[in-house]
VMD Tcl script that draws the C-alpha trace (Angstrom):
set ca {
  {-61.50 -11.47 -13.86}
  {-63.20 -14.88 -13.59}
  {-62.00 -17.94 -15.65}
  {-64.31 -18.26 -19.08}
  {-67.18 -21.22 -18.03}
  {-66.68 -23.36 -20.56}
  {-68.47 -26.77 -21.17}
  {-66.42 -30.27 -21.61}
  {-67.66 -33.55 -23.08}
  {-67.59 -36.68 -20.58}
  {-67.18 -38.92 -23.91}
  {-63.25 -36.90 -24.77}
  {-62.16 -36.93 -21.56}
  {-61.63 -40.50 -21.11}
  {-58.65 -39.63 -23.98}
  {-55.83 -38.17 -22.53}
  {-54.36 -37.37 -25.40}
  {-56.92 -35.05 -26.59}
  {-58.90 -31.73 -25.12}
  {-62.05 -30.68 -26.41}
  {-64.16 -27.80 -25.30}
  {-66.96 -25.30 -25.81}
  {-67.42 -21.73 -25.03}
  {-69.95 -20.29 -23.01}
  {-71.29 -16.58 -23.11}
  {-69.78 -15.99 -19.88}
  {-65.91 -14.74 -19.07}
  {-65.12 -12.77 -21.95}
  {-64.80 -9.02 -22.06}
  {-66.70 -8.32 -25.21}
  {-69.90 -6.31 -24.66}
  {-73.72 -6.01 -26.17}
  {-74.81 -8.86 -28.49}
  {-70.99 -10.26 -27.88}
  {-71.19 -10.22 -24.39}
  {-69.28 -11.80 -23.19}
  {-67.18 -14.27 -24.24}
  {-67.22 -14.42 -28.14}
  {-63.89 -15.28 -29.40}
  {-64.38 -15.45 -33.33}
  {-62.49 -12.62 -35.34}
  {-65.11 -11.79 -38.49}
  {-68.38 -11.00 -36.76}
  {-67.75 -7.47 -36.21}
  {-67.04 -7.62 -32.21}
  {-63.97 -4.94 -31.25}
  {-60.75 -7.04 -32.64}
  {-58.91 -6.33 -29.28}
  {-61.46 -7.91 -26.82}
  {-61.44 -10.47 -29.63}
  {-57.57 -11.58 -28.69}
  {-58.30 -10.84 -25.18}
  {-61.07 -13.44 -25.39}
  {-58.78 -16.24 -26.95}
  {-55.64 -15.27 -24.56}
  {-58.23 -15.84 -21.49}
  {-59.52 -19.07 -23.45}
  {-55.74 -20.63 -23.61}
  {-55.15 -20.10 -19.95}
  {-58.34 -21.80 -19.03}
  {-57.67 -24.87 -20.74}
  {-55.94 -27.89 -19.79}
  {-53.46 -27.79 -22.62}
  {-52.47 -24.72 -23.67}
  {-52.72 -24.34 -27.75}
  {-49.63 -23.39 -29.78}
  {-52.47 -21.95 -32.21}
  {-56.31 -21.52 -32.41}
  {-57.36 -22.32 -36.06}
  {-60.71 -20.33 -36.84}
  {-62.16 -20.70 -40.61}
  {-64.06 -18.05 -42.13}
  {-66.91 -20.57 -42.55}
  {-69.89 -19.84 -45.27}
  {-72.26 -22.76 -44.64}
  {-70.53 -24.84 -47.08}
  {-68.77 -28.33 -47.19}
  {-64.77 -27.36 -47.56}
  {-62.73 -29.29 -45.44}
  {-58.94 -27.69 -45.35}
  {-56.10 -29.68 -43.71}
  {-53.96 -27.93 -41.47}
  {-50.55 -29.32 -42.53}
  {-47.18 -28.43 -42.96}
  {-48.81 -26.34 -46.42}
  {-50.91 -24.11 -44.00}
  {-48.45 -23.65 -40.68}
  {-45.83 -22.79 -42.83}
  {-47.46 -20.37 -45.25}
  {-47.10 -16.50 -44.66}
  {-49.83 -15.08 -42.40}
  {-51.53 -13.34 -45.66}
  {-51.96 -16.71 -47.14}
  {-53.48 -18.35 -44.09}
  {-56.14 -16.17 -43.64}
  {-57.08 -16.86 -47.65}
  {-56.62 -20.27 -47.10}
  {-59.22 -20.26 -44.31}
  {-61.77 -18.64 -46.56}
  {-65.24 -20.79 -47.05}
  {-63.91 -23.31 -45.10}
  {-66.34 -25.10 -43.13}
  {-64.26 -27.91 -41.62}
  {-60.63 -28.57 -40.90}
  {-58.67 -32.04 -39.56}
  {-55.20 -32.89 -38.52}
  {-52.77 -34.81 -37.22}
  {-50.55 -31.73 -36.09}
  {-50.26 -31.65 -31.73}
  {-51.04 -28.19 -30.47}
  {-53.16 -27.11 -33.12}
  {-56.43 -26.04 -31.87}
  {-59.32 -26.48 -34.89}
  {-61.53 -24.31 -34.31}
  {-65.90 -24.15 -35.09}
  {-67.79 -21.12 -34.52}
  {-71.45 -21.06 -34.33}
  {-74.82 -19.92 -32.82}
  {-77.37 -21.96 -33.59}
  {-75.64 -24.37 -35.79}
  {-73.92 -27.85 -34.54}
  {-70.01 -28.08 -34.33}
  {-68.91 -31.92 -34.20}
  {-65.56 -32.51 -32.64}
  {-64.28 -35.45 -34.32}
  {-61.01 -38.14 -32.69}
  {-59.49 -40.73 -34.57}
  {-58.04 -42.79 -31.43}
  {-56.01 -45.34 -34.05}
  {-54.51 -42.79 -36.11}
  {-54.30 -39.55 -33.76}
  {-56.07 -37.22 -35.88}
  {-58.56 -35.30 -35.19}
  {-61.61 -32.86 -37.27}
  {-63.86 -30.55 -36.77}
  {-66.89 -29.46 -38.65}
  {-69.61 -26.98 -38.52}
  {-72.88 -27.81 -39.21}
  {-75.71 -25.58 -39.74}
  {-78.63 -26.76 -41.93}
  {-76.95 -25.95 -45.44}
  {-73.83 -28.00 -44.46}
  {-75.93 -30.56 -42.84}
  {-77.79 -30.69 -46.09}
  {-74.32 -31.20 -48.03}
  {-73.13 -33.67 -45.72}
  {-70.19 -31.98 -43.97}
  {-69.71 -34.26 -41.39}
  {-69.79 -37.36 -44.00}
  {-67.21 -35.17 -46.08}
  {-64.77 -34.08 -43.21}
  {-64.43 -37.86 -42.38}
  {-63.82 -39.35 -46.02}
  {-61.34 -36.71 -46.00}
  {-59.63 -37.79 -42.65}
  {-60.14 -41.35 -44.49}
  {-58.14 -40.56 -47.40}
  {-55.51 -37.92 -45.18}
  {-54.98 -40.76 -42.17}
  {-56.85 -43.67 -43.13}
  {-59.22 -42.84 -40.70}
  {-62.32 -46.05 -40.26}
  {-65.58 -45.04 -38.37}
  {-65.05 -47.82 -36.01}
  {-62.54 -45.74 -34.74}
  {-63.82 -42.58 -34.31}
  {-65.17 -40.29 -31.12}
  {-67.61 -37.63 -32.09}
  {-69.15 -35.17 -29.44}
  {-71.61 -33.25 -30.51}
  {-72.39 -29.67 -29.20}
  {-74.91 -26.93 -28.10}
  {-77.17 -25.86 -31.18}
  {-80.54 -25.68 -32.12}
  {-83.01 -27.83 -30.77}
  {-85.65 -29.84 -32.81}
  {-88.37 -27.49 -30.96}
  {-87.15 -24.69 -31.71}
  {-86.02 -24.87 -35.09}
  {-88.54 -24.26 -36.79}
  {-88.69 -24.05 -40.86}
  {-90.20 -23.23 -44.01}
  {-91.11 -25.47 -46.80}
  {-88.01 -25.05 -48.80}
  {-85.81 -26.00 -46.04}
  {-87.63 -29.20 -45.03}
  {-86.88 -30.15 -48.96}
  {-84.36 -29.57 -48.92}
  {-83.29 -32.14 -46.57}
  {-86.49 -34.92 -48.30}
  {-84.36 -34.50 -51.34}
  {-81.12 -35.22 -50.04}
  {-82.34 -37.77 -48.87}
  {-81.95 -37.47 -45.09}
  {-85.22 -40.04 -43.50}
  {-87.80 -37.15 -42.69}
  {-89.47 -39.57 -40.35}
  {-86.47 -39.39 -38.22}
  {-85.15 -35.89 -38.31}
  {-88.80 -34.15 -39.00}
  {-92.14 -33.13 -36.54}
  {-94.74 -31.23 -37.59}
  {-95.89 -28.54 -35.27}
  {-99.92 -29.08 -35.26}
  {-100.08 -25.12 -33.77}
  {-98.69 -23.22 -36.35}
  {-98.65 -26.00 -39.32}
  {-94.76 -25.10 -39.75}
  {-92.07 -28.32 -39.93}
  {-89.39 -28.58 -37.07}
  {-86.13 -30.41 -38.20}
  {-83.82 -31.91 -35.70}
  {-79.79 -31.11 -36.79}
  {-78.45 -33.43 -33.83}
  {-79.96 -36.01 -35.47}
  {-79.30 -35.39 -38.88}
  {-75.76 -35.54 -38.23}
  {-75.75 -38.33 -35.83}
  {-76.76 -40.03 -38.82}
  {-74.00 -39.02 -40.80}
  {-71.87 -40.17 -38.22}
  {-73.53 -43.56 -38.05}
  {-73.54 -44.19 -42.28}
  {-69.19 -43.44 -41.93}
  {-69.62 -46.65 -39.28}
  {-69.16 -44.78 -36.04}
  {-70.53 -46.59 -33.26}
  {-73.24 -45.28 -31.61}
  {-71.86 -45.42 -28.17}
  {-68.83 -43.44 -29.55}
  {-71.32 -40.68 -30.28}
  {-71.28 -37.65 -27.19}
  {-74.70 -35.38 -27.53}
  {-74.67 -32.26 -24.83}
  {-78.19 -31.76 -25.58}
  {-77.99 -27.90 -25.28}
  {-80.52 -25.88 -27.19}
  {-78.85 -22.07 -27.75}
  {-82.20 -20.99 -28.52}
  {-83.51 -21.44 -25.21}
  {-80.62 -21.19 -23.52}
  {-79.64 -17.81 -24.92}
  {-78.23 -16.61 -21.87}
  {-75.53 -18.86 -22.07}
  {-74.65 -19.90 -25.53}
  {-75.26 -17.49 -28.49}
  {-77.87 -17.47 -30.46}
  {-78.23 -15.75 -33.69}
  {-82.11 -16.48 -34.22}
  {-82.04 -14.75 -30.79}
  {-79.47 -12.25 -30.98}
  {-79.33 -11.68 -34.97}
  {-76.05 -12.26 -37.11}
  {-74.43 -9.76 -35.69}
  {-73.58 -11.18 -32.60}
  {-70.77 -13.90 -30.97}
  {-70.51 -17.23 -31.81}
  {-69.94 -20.03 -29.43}
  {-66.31 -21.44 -30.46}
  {-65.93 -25.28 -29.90}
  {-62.21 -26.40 -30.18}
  {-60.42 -29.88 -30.23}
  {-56.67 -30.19 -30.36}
  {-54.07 -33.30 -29.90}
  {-51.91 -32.72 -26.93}
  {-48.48 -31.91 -27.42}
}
mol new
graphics top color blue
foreach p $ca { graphics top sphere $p radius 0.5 }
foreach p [lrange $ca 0 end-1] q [lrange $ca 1 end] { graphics top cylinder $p $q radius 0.2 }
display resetview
């Protein structure tokens, strides 16, 4: 069996104490809407080609993982750290502890944190000063409840993480012209009070709002102090390129989820 294709970000690499990644659809052994590589555990693929998946996903990296950390996300704004609390806590406990999270961060080497999505943005987060490192998923509810701006006060108050210090990359989701959304959505994101000129186009065919999610976040990112050269976008739209990422607007929910990863080498 091939080696899983999976996509790396120019901007991480330059760290060599750090790996980051993203799946691709290709060299997995999961079949139909999971085909082929879908490695998250609660979105009904067959459990075994599940583990399969991962085992094939450790191998291919350039650092194998003592452990892949995959929340149960909801399209909320929890942010768990995995600390000595979680790795030492009885499997049982874990997996409840991993419930509606939608964002994790540590310090911990080895530990793989994990974002599923298909459609949505993960952000893979590196604190170079302090050697920690977060993850977040980002669909347009989190966006909307600032999960990026939340996982990094909370690497602020765990690490004493400052933006100036951060590398963020990005990854595949949505593009602004394909996402494409109703009224309630669009504000939504007005009354948050995200800068519609910026993250907004109106699409003079149908009359409908498009909302870029990249962008939103990248603003996040910049209001923490991030530097906008320490800010990696793949610009990858799973939408169009459905053959190669997942895509649930595509594929429906029931289907595999890119998994983007970032761990702290041993």
């Amino acid at each position: 069996m091939r080696a899983p294709d999976l996509l790396h970000y120019p901007l991480m690499q330059a760290y060599a104490e750090v790996c980051c990644f993203s799946t691709t659809r290709r060299g997995g052994v999961s079949t139909g809407a999971y085909a082929s590589m879908n490695c998250t555990p609660y979105v009904g693929d067959t459990p075994g080609n599940v583990e399969r998946n991962l085992s094939l996903l450790a191998d291919a990296l350039p650092c194998r993982p003592a452990e892949f950390v995959i929340p149960w996300q909801t399209h909320g704004s929890r942010v768990l750290a995995v600390d000595d609390a979680y790795l030492n806590a009885p499997a049982d406990v874990r997996e409840q502890m991993l419930q509606g999270i939608d964002a994790l961060a540590t310090r911990e080497p080895g530990i793989c944190l994990c974002i599923s999505t298909a459609d949505c943005i993960p952000v893979l987060l590196y604190d170079r000063r302090h050697h920690a490192i977060g993850a977040a998923h980002a669909g347009w509810r989190g966006t909307v409840q600032f999960v990026v701006l939340h996982t990094l006060e909370r690497m602020r108050a765990l690490y004493g993480t400052d933006g100036a210090d951060i590398v963020a990359c990005l990854g595949p989701g949505i593009s602004l012209q394909a996402f494409e959304v109703g009224d309630e959505v669009y504000e939504a994101f007005r009354l948050a009070g995200f800068p519609m000129q910026d993250i907004s186009r109106p699409n003079p065919a149908t009359g409908k709002r498009h909302i870029d999610l990249t962008e939103a976040n990248r603003l996040q990112l910049l209001d923490f102090g991030v530097p906008s050269r320490a800010i990696g976008l793949c610009h990858i739209c799973t939408y169009t390129r459905h053959e190669d990422f997942f895509s649930a607007r595509r594929l429906g929910i029931r289907s595999g989820r890119t998994l983007s990863g970032i761990l702290l080498n041993s």
